[in-house]
C-alpha positions in Angstrom: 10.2 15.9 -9.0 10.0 17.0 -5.2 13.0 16.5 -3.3 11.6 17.1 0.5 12.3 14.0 3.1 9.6 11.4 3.8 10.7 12.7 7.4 9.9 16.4 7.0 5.7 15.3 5.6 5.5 12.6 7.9 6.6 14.4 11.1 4.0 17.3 9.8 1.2 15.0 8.9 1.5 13.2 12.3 0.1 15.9 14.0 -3.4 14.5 12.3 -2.9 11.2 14.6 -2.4 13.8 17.4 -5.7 15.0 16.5 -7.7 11.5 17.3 -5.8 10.4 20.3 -7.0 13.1 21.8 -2.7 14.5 22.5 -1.5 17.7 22.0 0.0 18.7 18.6 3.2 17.6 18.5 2.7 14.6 20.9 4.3 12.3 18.2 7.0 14.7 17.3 8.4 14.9 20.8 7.8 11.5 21.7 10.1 10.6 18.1 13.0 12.8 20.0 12.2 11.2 23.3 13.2 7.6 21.2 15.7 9.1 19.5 17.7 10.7 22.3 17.4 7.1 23.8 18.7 5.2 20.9 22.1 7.5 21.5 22.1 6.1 24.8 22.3 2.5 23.6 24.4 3.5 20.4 21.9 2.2 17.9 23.3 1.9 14.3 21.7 4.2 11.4 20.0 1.6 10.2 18.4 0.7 13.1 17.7 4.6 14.3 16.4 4.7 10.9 14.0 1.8 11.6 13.1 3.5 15.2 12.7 7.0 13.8 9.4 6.1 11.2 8.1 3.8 13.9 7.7 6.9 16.5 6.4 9.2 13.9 4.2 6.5 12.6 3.4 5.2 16.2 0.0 6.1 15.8 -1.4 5.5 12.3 -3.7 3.0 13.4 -5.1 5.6 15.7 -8.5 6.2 13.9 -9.8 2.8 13.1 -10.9 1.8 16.9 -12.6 5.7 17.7 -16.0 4.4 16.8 -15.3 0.9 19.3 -13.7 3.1 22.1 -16.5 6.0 22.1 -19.4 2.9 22.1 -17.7 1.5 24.8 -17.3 4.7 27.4 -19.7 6.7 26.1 -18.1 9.9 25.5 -15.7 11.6 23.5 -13.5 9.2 22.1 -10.4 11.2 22.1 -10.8 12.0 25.9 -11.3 8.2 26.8 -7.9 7.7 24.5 -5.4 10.4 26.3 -6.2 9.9 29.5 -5.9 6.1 28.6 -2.1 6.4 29.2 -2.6 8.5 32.1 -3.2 6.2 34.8 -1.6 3.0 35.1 -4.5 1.0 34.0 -3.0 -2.5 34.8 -3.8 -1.5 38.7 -7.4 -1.9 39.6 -7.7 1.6 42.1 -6.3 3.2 38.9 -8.6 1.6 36.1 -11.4 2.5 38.5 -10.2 6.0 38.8 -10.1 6.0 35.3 -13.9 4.5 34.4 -14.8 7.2 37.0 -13.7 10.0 35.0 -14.2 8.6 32.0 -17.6 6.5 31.6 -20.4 8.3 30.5 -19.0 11.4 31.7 -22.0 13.7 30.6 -24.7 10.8 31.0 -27.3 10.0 34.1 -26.4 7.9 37.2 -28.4 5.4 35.6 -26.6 5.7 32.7 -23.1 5.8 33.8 -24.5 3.1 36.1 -25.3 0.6 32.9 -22.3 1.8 31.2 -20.0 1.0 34.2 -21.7 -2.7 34.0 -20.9 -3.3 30.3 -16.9 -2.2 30.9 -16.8 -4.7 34.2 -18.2 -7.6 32.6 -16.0 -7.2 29.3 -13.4 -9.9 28.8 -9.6 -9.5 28.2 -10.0 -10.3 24.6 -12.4 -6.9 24.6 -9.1 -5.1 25.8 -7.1 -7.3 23.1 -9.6 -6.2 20.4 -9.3 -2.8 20.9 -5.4 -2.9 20.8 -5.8 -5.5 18.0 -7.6 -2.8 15.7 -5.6 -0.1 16.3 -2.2 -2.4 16.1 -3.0 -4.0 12.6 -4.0 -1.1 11.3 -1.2 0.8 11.9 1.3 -1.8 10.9 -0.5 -1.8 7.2 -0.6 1.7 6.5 3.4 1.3 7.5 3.5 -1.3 5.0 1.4 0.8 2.7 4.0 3.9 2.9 7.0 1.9 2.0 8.8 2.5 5.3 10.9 -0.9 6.5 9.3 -4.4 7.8 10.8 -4.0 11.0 9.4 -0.3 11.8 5.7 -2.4 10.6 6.4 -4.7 13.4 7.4 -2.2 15.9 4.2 0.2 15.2 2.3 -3.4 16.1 3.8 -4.3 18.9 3.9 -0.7 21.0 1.2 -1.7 23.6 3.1 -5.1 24.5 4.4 -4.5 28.4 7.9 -6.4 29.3 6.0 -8.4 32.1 3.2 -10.0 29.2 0.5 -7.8 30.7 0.4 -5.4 27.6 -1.6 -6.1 24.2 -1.8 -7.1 21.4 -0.5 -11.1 21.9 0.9 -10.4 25.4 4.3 -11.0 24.6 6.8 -10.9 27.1 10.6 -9.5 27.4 12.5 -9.9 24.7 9.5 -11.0 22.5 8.5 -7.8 21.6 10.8 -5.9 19.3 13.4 -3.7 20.8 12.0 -0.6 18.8 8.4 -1.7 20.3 9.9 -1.0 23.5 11.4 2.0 23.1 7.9 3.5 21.2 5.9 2.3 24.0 8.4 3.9 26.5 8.8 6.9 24.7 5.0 8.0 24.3 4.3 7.6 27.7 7.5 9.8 29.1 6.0 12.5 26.9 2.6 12.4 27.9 4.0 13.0 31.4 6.2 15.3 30.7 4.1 17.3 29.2 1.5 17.3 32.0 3.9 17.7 34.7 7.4 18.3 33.5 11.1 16.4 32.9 10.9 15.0 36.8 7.3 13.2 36.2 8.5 11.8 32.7 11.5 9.8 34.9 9.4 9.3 37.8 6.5 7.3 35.9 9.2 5.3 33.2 11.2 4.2 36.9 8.0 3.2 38.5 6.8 1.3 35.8 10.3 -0.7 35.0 10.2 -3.9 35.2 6.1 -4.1 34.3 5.5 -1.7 31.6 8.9 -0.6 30.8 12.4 -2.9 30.0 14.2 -2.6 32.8 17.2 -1.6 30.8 15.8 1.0 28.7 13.9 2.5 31.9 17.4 2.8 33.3 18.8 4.0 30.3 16.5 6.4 29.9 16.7 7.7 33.6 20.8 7.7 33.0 19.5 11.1 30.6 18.5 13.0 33.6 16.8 16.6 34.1 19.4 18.5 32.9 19.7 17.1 29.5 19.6 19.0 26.4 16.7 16.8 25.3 14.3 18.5 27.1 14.7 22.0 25.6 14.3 20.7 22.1 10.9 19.4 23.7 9.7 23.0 24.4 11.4 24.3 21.1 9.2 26.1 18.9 11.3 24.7 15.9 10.1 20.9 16.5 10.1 20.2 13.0 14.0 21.7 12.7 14.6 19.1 15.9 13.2 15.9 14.4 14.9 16.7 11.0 18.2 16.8 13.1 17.2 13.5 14.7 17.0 11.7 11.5 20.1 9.6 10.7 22.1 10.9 7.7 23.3 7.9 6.6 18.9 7.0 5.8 17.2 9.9 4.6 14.3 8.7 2.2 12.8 10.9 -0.1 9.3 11.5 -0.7 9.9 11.6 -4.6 5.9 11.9 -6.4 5.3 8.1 -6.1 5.5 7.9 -2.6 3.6 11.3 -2.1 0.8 9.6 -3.6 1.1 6.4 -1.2 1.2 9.3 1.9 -2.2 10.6 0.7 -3.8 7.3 0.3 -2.6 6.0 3.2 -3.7 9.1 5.3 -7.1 8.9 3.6 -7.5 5.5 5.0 -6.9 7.5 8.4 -9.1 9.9 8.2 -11.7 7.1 7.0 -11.7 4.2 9.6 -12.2 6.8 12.1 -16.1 6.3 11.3 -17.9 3.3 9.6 -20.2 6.1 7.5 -16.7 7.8 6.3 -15.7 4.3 5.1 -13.9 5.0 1.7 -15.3 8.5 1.2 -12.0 10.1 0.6 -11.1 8.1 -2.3 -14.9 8.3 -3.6 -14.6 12.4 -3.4 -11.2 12.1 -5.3 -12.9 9.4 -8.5 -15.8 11.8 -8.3 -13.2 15.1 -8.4 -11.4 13.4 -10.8 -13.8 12.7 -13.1 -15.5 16.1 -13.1 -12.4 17.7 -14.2 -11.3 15.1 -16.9 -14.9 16.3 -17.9 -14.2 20.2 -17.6 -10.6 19.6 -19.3 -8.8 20.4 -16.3 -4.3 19.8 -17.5 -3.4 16.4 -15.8 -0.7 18.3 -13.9 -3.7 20.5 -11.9 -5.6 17.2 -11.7 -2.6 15.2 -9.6 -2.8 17.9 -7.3 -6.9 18.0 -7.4 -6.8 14.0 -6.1 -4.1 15.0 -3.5 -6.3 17.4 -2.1 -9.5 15.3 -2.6 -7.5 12.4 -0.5 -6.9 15.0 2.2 -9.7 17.0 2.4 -11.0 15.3 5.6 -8.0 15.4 7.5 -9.4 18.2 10.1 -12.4 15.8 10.5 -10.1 13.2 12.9 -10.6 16.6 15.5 -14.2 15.6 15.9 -15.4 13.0 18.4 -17.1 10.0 17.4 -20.3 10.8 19.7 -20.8 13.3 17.4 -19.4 11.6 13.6 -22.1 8.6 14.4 -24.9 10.9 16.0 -28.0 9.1 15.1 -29.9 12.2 15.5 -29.8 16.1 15.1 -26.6 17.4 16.3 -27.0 20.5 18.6 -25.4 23.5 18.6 -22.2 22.7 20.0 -21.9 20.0 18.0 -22.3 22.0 14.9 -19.6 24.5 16.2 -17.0 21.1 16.2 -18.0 20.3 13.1 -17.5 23.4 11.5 -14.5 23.4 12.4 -12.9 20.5 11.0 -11.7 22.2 7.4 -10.0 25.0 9.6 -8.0 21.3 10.9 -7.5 20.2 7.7 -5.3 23.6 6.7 -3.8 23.9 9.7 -2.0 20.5 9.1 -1.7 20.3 5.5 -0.3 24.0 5.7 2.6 22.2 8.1 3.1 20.0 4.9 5.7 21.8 2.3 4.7 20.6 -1.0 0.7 19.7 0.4 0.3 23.6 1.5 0.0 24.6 -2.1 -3.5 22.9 -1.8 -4.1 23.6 1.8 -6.6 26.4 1.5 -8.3 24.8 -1.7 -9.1 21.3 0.7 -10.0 23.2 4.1 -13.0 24.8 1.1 -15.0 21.5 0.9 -17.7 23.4 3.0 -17.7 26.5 1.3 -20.7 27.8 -0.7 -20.4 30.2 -4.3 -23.2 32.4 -2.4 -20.9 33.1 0.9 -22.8 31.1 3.2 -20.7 27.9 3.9 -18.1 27.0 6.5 -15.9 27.5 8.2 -14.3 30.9 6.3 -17.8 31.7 4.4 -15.6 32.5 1.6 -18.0 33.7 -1.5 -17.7 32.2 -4.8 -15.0 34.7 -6.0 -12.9 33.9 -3.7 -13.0 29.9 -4.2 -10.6 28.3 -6.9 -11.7 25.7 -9.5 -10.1 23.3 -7.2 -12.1 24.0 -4.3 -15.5 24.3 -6.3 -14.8 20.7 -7.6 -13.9 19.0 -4.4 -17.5 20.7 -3.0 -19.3 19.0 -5.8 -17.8 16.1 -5.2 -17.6 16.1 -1.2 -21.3 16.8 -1.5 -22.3 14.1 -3.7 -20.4 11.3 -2.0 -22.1 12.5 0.9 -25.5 12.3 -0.7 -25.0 9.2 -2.1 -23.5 7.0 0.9 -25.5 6.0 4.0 -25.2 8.6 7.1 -26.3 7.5 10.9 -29.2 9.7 10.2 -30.9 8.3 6.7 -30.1 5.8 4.3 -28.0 6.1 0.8 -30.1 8.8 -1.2 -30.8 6.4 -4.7 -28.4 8.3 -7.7 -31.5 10.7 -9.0 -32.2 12.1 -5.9 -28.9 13.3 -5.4 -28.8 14.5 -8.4 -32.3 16.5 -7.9 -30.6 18.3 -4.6 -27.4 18.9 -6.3 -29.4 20.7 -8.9 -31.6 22.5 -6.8 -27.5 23.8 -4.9 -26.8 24.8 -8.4 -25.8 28.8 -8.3 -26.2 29.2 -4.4 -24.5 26.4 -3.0 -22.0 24.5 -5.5 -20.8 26.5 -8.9 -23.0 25.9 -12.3 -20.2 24.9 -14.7 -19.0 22.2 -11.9 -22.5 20.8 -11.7 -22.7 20.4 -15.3 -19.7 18.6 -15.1 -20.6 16.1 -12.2 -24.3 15.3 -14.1 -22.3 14.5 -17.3 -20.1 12.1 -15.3 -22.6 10.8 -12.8 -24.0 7.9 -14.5 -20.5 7.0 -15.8 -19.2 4.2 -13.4 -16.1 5.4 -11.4 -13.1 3.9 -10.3 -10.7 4.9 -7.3 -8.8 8.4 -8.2 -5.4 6.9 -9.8 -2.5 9.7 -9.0 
């Protein structure tokens, strides 16, 4: 049985959410000490700092489910659009306009930018609420869905409210929205600032916004800390991980026992999914299809737990790439090949952060790879590639095959199975495609861990 905290995988896994709102690793890390060192100002109890503490490293687990909405909407890369969101105060017109500016269409025509400007002034508040609304619910559930407390769900919903009823999703006011609400909301944007501009522009922006944005007791509170508090050093530490473990209260570890390692991989498969309507579910189809092939090669059930973890996870890195590019209706140029290549270096890279998911880090960022040395993004050659990864690139590419793509339609069951045999010995490995065309007419269920 693993004995790591829920703390120490979430806090590493949450530099995936960094990933699609477009912040830089470690964005929901600092902003959880940011939170923390606040709740010693108002001398929360454990339970409560306990309750704060999975809301900011869950603050944005809804994240992915309104990239596809936000990149229709402006045009561009979605994760731009979201960052430099919390950069301006968007509640002031000169503000929201210098935002659209920078942010509408930024590569597109004067006509373009011109149409797209059109469609972002005649859209309602309830657009704005929507937007919010997607992102809120969804990160509330996958709360629910990792066990963490009611109250933290709530808080994760209610982040965007603003204490003057101006925020989103309801528009509650005051002390409507939850008081860990308002310290997440707080918290996220003092660390975007400080880390564009330093300690002084984190106070500056939470005292100009008090009162609007911000409680005006926790923006004081918060100012009380001052420049010269040991909070900030732990900021720049290269230890973050050590730092958020310290900021955990004692009295409330949780551990991530197998059960609830199995909900972590779910629920971050449902991230990685709703980023893109065409990625809807794939995760948990590549992990029934991995699954499958290896009860069919006679893989132990031990291996095979850690087969569906990986399956689950595989796409992580793919939360890096934009959605202009995911839902590209057309042939993606060379640039956009080069992003997309890179996603399975992403997906090691984070699950490598993750103490008992790096055992399987280097086998998940392989979904690309190819026997003959000529996949992505390591062009590892087939001695070189585990049982593990040659499954999950049998069964990444037959998802693929099989599900609709902004490009073509669902290939029907034999015509997948006609390309995957034509891969056989170059692309995928011959005993693992024997496997998966034994299996494939065998009706399949969602990987059970």
């Amino acid at each position: 049985m693993s004995t790591v905290k829920l703390s120490t995988v979430l806090s590493a896994m949450s530099y995936a959410l960094d990933l699609t709102e477009g912040q830089p690793l470690g964005h929901a890390g600092r902003s959880c000490l940011i939170g923390m060192r606040l709740a010693d100002q108002l001398r929360l109890s454990p339970d409560d700092r306990s309750d704060l503490f999975y809301a900011l490293l869950m603050k944005d687990a809804g994240c992915s489910s309104n990239a596809a909405r936000v990149s229709q909407l402006f045009g561009g890369d979605d994760q731009n659009a979201k960052r430099g969101l919390w950069e301006r105060d968007w509640r002031n017109w000169r503000e929201k306009l210098a935002y659209a500016l920078e942010y509408v269409e930024p590569a597109g025509s004067p006509l373009q930018r011109l149409r797209r400007f059109a469609t972002l002034a005649t859209s309602s508040r309830s657009s704005n609420r929507e937007l919010f609304e997607i992102r809120c619910d969804r990160g509330a559930n996958i709360a629910r869905a990792l066990g963490v407390s009611e109250p933290t769900a709530v808080a994760i919903r209610s982040m965007d409210e603003h204490w003057d009823g101006g925020g989103y999703p309801e528009g509650l006011r005051r002390d409507q929205i939850p008081l860990y609400a308002r310290i997440v909301g707080l918290s996220q944007v003092a660390e975007i600032f400080w880390g564009l501009h330093g300690t002084d522009a984190a106070l500056e922006v939470i005292h100009a916004r008090r009162g609007r944005w911000f409680d005006p007791e926790l923006a004081r509170a918060f100012c009380a800390i001052g420049s010269g508090d040991r909070l900030w050093e732990c900021l720049r530490a290269e230890t973050l991980p050590d730092a958020i473990a310290r900021a955990e209260p004692v009295e409330r570890v949780i551990p991530a026992d197998e059960s609830r390692l199995d909900r972590i991989a779910h629920a971050f498969a449902l991230v990685v999914d709703a980023k893109s309507t065409f990625t809807y579910q794939h995760s948990d189809r590549v992990a029934a299809v991995a699954d499958a092939i290896a009860g069919q090669m006679g893989v132990p059930d031990v291996e095979r737990v850690r087969l569906r973890r990986a399956a689950l996870l595989h796409d992580v890195g793919k939360l890096s790439v934009p959605n202009r590019i995911l839902d590209k209706p057309g042939k993606l140029d060379a640039d956009e090949w080069d992003v997309v290549r890179r996603h399975p270096h992403f997906t090691y890279e984070i699950l490598a952060r993750v103490p008992v998911f790096s055992d399987f880090a280097y086998d998940a960022s392989c979904h690309h790879e190819r026997i003959d040395g000529q996949g992505y993004h390591r062009g590892v050659p087939g001695e070189g590639l585990s049982e593990t990864a040659r499954i999950l690139a049998a069964a990444d590419v037959f998802d693929a095959l099989s599900a609709a793509r902004p490009y073509r339609e669902a290939m029907p069951l034999e015509r997948v199975l006609s390309i995957i045999g034509e891969d056989r010995g170059t692309h995928l490995c011959p005993v693992t495609v024997d496997a998966l065309t034994a299996v494939a007419y065998r009706p399949l269920t969602a990987a059970t861990i």
